[in-house]
C-alpha positions in Angstrom: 113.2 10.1 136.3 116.8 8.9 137.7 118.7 12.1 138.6 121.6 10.0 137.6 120.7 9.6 134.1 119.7 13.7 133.8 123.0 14.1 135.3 125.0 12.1 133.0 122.8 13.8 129.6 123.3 17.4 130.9 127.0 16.8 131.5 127.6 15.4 127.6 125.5 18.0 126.3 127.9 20.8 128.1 130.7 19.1 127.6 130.5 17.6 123.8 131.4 13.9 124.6 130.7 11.2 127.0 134.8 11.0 127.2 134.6 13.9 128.7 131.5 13.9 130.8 132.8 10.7 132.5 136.4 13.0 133.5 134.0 15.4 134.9 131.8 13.4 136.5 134.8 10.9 138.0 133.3 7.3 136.4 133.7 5.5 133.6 132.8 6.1 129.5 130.6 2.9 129.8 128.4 3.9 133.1 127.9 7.1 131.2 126.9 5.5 128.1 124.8 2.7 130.0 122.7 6.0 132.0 122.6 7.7 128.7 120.9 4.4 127.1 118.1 4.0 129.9 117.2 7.2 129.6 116.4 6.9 125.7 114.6 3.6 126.7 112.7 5.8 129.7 111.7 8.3 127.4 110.9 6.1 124.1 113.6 8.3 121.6 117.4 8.7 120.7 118.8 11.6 122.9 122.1 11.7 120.8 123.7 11.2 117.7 127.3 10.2 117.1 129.8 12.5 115.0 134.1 12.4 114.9 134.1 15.4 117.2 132.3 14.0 119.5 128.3 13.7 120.3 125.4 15.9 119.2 121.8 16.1 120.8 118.6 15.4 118.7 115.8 17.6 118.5 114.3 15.4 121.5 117.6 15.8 123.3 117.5 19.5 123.4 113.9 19.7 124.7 114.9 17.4 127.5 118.1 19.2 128.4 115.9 22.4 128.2 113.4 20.7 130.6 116.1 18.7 133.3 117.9 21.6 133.9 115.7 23.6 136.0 114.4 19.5 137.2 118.3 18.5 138.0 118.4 22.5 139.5 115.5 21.5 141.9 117.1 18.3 143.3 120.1 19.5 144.1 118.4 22.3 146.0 117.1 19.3 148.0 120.2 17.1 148.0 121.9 20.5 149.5 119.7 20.4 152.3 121.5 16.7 153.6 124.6 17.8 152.3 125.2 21.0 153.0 129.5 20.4 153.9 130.1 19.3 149.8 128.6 22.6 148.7 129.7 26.1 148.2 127.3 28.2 148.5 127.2 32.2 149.9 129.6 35.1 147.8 132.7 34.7 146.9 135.3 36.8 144.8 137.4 35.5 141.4 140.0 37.2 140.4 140.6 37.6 136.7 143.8 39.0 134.7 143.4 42.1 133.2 142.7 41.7 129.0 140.9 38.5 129.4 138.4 38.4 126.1 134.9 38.3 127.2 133.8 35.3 125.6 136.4 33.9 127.8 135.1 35.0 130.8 131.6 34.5 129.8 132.8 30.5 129.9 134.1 31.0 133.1 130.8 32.7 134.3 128.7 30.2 133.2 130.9 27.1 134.4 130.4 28.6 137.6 127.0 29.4 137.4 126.3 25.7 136.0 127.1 24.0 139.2 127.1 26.9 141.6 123.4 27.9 141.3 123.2 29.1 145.0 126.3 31.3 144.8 127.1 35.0 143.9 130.2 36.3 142.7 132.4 39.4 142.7 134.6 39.5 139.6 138.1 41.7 140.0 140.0 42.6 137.0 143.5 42.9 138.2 146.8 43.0 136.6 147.7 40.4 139.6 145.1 37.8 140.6 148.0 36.0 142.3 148.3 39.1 145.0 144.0 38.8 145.2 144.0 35.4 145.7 146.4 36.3 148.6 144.6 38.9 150.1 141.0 36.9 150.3 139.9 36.4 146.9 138.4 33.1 146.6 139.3 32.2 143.0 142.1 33.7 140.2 142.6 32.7 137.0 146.1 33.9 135.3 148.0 34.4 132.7 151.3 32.2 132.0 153.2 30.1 134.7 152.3 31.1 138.5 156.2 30.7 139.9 154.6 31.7 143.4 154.3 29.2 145.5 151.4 29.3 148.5 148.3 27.6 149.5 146.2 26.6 146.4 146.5 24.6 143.2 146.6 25.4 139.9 144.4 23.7 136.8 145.4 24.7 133.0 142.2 25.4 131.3 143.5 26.6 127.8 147.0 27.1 126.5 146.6 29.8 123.4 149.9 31.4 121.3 151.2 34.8 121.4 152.1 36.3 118.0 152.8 39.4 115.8 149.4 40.1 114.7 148.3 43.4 112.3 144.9 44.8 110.2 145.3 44.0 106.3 144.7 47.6 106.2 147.9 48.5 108.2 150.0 46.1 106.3 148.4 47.7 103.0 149.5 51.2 104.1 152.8 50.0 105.8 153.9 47.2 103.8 154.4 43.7 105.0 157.6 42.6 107.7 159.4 40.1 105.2 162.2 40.2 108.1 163.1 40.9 111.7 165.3 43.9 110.5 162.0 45.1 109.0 160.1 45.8 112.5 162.0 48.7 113.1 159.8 50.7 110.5 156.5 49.6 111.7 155.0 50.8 115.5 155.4 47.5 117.9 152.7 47.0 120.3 153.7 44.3 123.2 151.7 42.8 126.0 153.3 43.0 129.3 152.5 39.4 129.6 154.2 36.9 132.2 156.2 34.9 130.2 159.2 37.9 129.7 160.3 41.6 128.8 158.2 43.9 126.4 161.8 44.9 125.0 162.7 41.3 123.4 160.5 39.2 121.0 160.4 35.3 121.3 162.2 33.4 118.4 160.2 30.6 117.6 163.7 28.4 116.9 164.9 29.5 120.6 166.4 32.4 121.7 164.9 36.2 121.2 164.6 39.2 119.1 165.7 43.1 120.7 163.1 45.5 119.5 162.0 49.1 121.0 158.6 48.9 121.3 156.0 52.3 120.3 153.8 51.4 122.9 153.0 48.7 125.8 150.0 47.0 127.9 148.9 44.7 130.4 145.5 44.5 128.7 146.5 41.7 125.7 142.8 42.6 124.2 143.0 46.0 124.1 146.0 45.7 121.9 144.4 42.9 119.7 141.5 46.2 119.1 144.5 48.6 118.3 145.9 46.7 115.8 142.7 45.6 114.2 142.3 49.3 114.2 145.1 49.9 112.2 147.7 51.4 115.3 150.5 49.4 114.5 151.6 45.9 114.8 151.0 43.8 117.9 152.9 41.1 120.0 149.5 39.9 122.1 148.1 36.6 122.9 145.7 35.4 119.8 143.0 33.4 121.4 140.7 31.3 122.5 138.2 33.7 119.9 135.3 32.5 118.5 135.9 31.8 114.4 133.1 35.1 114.0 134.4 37.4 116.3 138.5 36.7 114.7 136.9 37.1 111.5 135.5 40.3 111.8 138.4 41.5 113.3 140.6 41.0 110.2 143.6 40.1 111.4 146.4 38.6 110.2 149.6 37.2 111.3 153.3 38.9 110.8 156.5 36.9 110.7 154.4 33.8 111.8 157.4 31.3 110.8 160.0 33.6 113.0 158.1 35.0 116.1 156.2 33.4 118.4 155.4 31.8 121.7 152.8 29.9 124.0 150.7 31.2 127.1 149.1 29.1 129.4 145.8 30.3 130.9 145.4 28.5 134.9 142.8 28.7 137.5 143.8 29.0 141.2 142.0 27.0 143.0 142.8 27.3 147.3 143.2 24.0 149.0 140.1 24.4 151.0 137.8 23.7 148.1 140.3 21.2 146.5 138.6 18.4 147.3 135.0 19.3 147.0 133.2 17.3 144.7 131.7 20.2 142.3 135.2 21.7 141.5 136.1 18.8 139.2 132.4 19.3 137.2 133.1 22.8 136.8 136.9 22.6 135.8 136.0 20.9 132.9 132.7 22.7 131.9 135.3 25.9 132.0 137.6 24.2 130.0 135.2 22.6 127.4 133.6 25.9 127.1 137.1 27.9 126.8 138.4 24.8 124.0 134.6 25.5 121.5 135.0 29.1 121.2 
């Protein structure tokens, strides 16, 4: 079987569309479309159906993806051996902001572990992955705009919003904010995000709102918990969540026309492994992975 043709069905099958598995894999839509086509006339059935989201695989498409994984695994093993300078392989360390929600960095696991087979990681959970990066970590990802300048790029993977967010049970005992004025009854819970001071709000029309807040956090997810739990109302980043897990948390927005604000989530990437040719593959397996949940 042409490795380029497993190639080109495992990456639309991570990645949800043959747009986006031609991004990753740096060619065009049509020689991913042409690879996907003699496979299904290799293997004698339809690998894929067409939907407005994007592609979904048959019952015969799964089975094969199931099967050329650990076939696709084995012959990079062997390309590896020819072509050792274009692959990362040994441990390395990634650096993650503290809070991150662990379906998050379950996507990030398994981007890495996707095209990094040989590899082992060391994950740090640090308030400052910038600092980490700096002192020998191999990989950050952060929260918000990195202002610091040094060696290494940075990739936006997700941009998710940061809002007022309570339990209906807390609202239900408290009583709804119909107005800014009306936070200074309820307990304010702010994330000591990057993007400014745990003392002012964001004012979705410009501008920002003074408020003294009960409590504060670097940890964005343990706050979302608290005020699922009913400890007050929180100012924390709302996503990327899967639809379940934001369901079952049962939470709800405050003041969503007045308060508000976006995050960017970035990977920093270190100019030495810029221009290898599996950081583009994984980049957008992360992102893909980050953007479905």
């Amino acid at each position: 079987m042409d490795t380029t043709r497993l190639q080109a069905l495992l990456f639309v099958a991570d990645l949800g569309s043959i747009a986006r598995a031609a991004e990753a894999l740096g060619t065009s839509r049509a020689t991913v479309s042409r690879r996907l086509d003699e496979l299904e006339k290799e293997v004698g059935a339809p690998l894929f159906t067409s939907e407005a989201g994007g592609t979904r695989l048959t019952a015969g498409g799964q089975r094969l993806v199931r099967r050329g994984r650990s076939l696709h695994a084995r012959s990079q093993a062997l390309e590896s051996l020819f072509r050792a300078p274009d692959l990362l392989t040994g441990d390395y360390v990634v650096a993650i902001p503290t809070g991150i929600p662990p379906e998050v960095g379950g996507a990030i696991a398994r981007g890495f572990s996707r095209f990094l087979p040989r590899s082992r990681f060391r994950v740090l959970s640090t308030d400052d992955p910038v600092r980490e990066l700096r002192e020998g970590a191999d990989f950050a990802m952060q929260f918000g705009p990195v202002t610091e300048e040094g060696p290494w790029r940075t990739s936006v993977v997700n941009r998710m919003p940061e809002r007022l967010i309570a339990s209906r049970a807390y609202l239900a005992r408290e009583g709804t904010p119909g107005s800014l004025d009306d936070l200074e009854r309820h307990r304010l819970m702010v994330w000591e995000g990057p993007n400014g001071p745990t003392d002012r709000l964001p004012l979705l029309k410009g501008g920002t709102f003074e408020v003294q807040p009960w409590s504060s956090c670097t940890d964005g997810w343990l706050l979302t918990h608290a005020a699922a739990r009913g400890a007050g109302i929180a100012f924390a980043p709302t996503g990327p969540l899967p639809r379940a897990l934001r369901e079952s948390l049962d939470l709800v927005q405050v003041l969503p026309d007045q308060i508000g604000r976006d995050c960017t989530m970035q990977i920093l990437i270190p100019d030495r492994w810029i221009t290898l040719p599996r950081i583009r593959p994984i980049l957008a397996l992360i992102r893909a992975r980050i953007r479905s949940l």
